[in-house]
Backbone bond lengths (Angstrom), bond angles and torsions (degrees), N, CA, C in turn:
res aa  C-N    CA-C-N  psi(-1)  N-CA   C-N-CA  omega(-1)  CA-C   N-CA-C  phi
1 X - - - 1.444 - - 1.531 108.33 -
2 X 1.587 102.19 147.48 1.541 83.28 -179.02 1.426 121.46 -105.03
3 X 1.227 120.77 170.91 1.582 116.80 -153.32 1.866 90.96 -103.83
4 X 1.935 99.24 132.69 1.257 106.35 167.38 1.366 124.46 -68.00
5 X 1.660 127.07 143.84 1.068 126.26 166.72 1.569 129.46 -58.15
6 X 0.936 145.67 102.52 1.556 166.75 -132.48 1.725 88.91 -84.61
7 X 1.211 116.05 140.88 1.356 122.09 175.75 1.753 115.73 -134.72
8 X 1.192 113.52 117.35 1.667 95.66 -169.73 1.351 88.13 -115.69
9 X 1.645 110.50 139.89 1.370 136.99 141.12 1.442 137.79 -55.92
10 X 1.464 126.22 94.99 1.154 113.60 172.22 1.251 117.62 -118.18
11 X 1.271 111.13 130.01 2.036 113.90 172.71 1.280 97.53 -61.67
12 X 0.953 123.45 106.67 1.647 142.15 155.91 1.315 102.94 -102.58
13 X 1.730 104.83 157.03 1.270 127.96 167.19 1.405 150.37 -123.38
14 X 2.007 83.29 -0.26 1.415 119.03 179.44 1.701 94.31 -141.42
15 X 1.718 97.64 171.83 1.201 85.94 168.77 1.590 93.79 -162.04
16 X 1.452 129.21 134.63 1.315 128.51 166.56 1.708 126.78 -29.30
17 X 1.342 121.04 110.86 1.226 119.77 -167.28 1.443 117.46 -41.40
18 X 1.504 114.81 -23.46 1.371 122.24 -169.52 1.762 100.39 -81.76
19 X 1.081 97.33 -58.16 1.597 97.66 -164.75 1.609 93.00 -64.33
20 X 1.421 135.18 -46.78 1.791 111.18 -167.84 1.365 89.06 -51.89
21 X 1.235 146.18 -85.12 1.711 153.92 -174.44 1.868 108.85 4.95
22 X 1.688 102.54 -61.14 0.940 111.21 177.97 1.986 130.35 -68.32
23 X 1.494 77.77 -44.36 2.180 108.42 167.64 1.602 98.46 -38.51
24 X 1.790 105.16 -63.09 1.402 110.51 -157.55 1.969 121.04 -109.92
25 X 1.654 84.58 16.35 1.553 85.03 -175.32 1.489 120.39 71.49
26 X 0.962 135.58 24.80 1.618 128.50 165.22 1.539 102.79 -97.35
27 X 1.104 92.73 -174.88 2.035 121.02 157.74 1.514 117.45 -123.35
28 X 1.786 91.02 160.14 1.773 86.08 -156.04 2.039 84.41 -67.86
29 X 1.166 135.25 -13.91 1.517 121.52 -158.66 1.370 86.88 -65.59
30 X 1.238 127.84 -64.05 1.743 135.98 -165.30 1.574 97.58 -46.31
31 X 1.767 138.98 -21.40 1.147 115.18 -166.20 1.479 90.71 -87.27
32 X 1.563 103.09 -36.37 1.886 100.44 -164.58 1.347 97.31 -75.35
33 X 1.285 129.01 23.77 1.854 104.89 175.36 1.426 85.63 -100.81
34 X 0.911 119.08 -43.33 1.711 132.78 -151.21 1.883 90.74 -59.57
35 X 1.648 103.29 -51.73 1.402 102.70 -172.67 1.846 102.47 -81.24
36 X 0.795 118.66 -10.63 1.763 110.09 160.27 1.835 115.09 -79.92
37 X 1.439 103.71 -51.45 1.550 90.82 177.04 1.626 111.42 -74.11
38 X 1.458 127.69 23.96 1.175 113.14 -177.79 1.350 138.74 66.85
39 X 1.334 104.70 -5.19 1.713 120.29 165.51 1.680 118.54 -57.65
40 X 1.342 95.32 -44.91 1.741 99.09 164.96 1.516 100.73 -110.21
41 X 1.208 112.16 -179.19 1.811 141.01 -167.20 1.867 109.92 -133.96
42 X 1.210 103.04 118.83 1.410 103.41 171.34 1.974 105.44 -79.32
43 X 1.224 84.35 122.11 2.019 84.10 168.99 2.025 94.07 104.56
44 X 0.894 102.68 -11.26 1.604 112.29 -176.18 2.110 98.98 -116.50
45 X 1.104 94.46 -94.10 1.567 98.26 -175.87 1.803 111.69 -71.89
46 X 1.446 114.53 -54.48 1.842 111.77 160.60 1.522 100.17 -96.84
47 X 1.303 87.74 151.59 1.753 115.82 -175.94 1.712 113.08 -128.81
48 X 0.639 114.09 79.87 1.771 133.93 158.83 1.982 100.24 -43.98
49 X 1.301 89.36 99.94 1.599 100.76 174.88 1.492 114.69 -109.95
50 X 1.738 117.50 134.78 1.113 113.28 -172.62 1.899 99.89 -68.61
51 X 1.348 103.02 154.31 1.492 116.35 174.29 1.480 112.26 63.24
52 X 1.724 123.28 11.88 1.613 132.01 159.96 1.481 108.78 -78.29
53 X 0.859 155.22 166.87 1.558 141.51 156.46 2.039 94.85 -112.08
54 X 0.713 103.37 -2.29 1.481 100.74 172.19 1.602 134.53 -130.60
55 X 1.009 165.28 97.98 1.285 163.21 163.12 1.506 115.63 6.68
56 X 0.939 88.11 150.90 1.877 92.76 -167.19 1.831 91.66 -127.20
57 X 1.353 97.84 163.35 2.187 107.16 -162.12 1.979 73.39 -110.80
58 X 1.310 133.65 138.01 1.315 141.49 129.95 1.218 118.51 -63.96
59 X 1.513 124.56 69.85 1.422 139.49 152.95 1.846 113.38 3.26
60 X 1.164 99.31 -86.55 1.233 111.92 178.25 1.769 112.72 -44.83
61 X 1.484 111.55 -64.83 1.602 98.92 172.52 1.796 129.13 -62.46
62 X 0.956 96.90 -21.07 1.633 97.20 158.19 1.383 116.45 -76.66
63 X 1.145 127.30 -32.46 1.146 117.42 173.04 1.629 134.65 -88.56
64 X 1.988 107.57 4.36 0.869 140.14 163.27 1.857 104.97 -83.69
65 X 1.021 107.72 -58.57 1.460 115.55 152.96 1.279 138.82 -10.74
66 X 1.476 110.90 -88.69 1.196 135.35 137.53 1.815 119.13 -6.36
67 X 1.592 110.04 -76.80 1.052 123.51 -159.44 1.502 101.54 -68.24
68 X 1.602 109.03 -54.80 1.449 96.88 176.98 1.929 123.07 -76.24
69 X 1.075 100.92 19.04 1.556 110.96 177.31 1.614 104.86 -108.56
70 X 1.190 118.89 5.68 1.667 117.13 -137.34 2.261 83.96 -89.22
71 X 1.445 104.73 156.15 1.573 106.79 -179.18 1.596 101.39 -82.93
72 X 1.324 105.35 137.25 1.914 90.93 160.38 1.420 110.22 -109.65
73 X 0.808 106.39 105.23 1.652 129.76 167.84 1.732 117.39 -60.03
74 X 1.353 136.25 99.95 1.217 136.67 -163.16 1.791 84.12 -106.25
C-alpha cells in the first residue's frame, strides 16, 4: 500500500518570501512590483529581519489586505 504524504500544520505568522511564492503560485518579481507600486509596504506586509538573510510575507497583513481589497460580486 502506498504511504500518504504527511502534512504538518503550523500557525505561523510570517512566512519566508520564497516559500509564500511557491504556497501561492506567484514569483518573487510580482511581490517586488506590488512593493514598488505601493500596493504592499516593506516593514508592514515584508519584514526584513536582522540575522534572516531573506524576507519574511506578514501573513496576517496580507490577509488584512486582501480582505479589505476583496471584489463584491452581486
Amino acid at each position: 500500500m502506498e504511504q500518504a504524504e504527511k502534512i504538518v500544520i503550523i500557525p505561523a505568522k510570517t512566512m519566508p518570501i520564497t516559500k509564500y511564492c511557491e504556497v501561492f503560485g506567484l514569483k518573487l518579481e510580482q511581490i517586488n512590483r506590488r512593493l514598488q507600486r505601493g500596493i504592499w509596504q516593506e516593514n508592514v506586509h515584508i519584514l526584513k529581519v536582522d540575522g534572516c538573510k531573506e524576507r519574511l510575507v506578514d501573513l496576517e497583513e496580507v490577509d488584512r489586505w486582501a480582505r479589505k481589497n476583496k471584489i463584491h460580486v452581486v
